[in-house]
C-alpha positions in Angstrom: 124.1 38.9 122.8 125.2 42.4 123.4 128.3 42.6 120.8 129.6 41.4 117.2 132.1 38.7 119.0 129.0 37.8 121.0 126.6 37.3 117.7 129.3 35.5 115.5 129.5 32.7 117.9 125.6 32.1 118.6 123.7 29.0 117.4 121.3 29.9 114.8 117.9 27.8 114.7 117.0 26.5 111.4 114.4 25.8 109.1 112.2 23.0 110.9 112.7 23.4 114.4 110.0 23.5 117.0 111.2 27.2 118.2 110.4 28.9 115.0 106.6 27.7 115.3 105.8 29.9 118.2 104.4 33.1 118.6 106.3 35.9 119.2 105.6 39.0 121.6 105.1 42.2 120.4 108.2 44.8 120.1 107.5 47.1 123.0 108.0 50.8 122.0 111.1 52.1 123.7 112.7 49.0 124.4 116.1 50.0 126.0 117.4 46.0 124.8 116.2 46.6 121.5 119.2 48.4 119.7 121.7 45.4 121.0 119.6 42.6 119.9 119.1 44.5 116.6 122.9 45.3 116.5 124.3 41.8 117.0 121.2 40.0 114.6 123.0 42.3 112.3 126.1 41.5 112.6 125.4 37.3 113.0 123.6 37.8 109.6 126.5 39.1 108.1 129.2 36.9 109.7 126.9 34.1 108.1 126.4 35.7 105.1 123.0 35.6 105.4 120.0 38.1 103.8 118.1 38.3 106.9 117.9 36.8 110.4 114.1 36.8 112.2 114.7 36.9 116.8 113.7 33.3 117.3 116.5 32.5 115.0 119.0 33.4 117.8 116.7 32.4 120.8 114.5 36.3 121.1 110.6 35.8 121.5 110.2 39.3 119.8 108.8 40.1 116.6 112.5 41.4 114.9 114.3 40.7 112.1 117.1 42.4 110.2 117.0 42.3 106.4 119.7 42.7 104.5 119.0 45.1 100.7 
């Protein structure tokens, strides 16, 4: 996902399912992906009117998530 068209169409993972169970990797420091996969959670979690949105969600093995005050 690199854009708001992009994020609006992805398939969220929900409660229960067996890809929410695993560990995820550290966020490395400096990550040049990191703003785009922060930038589309964003705007997924908004198109879905959601409150926050964790990187396995949308298929990311990184320990992200966008909260929403």
């Amino acid at each position: 996902m690199t854009d708001a068209a992009t994020a609006t169409r992805a398939r969220l993972a929900l409660w229960g399912e067996p890809t929410l169970r695993r560990r995820c990797r550290p966020v490395a420091l400096g990550d040049p992906e990191l703003p785009a996969l922060v930038d589309a959670m964003w705007w997924l979690m908004l198109d879905r009117q959601g409150v926050g949105l964790a990187a396995p969600q949308v298929g990311d093995e990184r320990r992200v998530i966008v909260i929403r005050e």
